[in-house]
N, C-alpha and C positions, 0 to 999 in steps of 0.2 A: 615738300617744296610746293606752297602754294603760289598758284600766278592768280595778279590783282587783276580783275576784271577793272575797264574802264567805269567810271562813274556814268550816268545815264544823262543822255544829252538832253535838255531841256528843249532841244529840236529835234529832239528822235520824232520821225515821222509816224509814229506805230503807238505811239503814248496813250492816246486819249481816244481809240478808236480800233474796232476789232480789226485784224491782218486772215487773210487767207493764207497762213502759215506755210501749207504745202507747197503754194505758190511762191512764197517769200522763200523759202528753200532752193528749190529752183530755180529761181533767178539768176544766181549767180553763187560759184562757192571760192569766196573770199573771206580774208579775215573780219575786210568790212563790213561784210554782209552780217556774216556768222555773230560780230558785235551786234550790230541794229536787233539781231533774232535772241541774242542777252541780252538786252535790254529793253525788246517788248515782253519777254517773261519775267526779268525782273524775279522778285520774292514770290510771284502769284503761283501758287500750288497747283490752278485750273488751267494756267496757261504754262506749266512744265509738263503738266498732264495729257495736253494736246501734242507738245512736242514729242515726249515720250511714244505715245500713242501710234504718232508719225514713225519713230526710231526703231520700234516693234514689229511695224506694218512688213510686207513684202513687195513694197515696192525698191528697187535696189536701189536706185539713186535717191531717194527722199531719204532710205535708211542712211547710207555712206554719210551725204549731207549732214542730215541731221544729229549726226554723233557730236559731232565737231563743239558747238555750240552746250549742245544734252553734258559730256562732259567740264566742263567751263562751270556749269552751273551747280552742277554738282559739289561740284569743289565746295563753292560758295554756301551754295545751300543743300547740307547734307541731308537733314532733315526732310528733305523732298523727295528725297532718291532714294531712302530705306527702304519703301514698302516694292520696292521697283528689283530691287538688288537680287531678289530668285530668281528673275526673268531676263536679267542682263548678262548672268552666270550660267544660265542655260543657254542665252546665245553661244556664248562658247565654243559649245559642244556642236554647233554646228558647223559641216563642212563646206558647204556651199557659201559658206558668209563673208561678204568683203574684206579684205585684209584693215580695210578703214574701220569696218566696224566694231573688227575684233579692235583693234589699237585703241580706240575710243571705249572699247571697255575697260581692258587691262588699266587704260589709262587713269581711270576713273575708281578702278577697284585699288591701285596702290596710295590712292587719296583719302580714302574714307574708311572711315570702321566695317569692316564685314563681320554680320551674326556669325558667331558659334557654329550656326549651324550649317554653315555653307564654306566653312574651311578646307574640311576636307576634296569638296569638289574642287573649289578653287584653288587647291596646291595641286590636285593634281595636273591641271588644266598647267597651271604655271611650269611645275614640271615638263610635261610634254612641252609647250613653249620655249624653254630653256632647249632642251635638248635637240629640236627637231632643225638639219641642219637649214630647211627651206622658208624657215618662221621669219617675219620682216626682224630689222634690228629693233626695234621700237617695243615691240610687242616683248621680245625675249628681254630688255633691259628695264621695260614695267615689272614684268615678272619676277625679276632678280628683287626688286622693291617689293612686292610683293610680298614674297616667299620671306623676304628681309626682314618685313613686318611679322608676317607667321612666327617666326624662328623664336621671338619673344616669348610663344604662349606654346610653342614647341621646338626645342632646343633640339631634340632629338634628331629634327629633320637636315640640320645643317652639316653633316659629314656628307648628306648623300648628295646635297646641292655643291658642295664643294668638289665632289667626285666630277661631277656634271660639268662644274668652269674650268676643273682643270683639262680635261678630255676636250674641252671645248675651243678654250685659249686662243690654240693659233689658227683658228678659223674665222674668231668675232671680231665687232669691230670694236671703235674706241667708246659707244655708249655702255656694251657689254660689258669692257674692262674695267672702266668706272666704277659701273657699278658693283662688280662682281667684286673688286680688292676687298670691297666694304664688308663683304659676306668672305673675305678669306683670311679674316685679320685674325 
């Protein structure tokens, strides 16, 4: 399910002239905002590079922020976000990490193609997600899409995800169940 980013305002204030991005981050974390910061990166591979860069960093709130946006664009432009996707999947794995930031991965990982070779992490990660009763709804119902997309290139794994929604059930909520019918049909 892709969402259409708006078209780029021919009054975007950020068009024709460099943004201290970190700062534009900052500002304010609005849908409004987070558009203006789509659409000064726009297709520019240097200036998703800069966001990225920001979204890596350890600053908490420029990271939280700057997911927001980092996924949006992704969608859009996949091709941008490949060489990035080991480094998004190792966030992951971290426990200190804002619940924004995970959500903004997951969110971004059930949209795009993931290499071969980072499946495996990524289902486990998914798994744990699915199952952990403290995980946000958001996160565990990417995941479900996720795993949903895995199940394609491994069928095998789909008893044990099914194990998981049903044990799960009458705990989740209605994003959970959505998506989960999908994977228990």
């Amino acid at each position: 399910m892709k969402k259409k980013l708006k078209k780029r305002s021919k009054n975007f204030p950020y068009s024709n002239h460099s943004v201290n991005l970190r700062e534009e981050i900052l500002k304010e974390h609005s849908k409004a905002q987070t558009q203006k910061i789509i659409d000064w990166v726009g297709d520019s591979q240097q200036r998703f590079d800069e966001l990225v860069h920001l979204f890596l960093g350890d600053e908490y709130r420029v990271t939280q922020r700057a997911g927001w946006p980092l996924s949006y664009i992704a969608v859009e432009h996949p091709e941008m976000v490949k060489k990035y996707l080991p480094a998004f999947v190792k966030l992951l794995g971290n426990t200190k990490l804002h619940r924004a930031v995970r959500r903004n991965v997951v969110r971004l990982l059930q949209l795009v193609e993931i290499p071969r070779k980072l499946h495996g992490e990524v289902m486990n990660y998914c798994f744990d997600f699915i199952a952990d009763v403290n995980e946000a709804a958001a996160v565990k119902a990417f995941s479900l899409t996720i795993l949903e997309n895995l199940c394609q290139q491994y069928p095998d794994i789909k008893p044990e995800i099914k194990t998981i929604i049903r044990e799960r059930w009458d705990y989740e909520t209605p994003a959970f169940h959505a998506r989960a019918k999908r994977l228990l049909k």
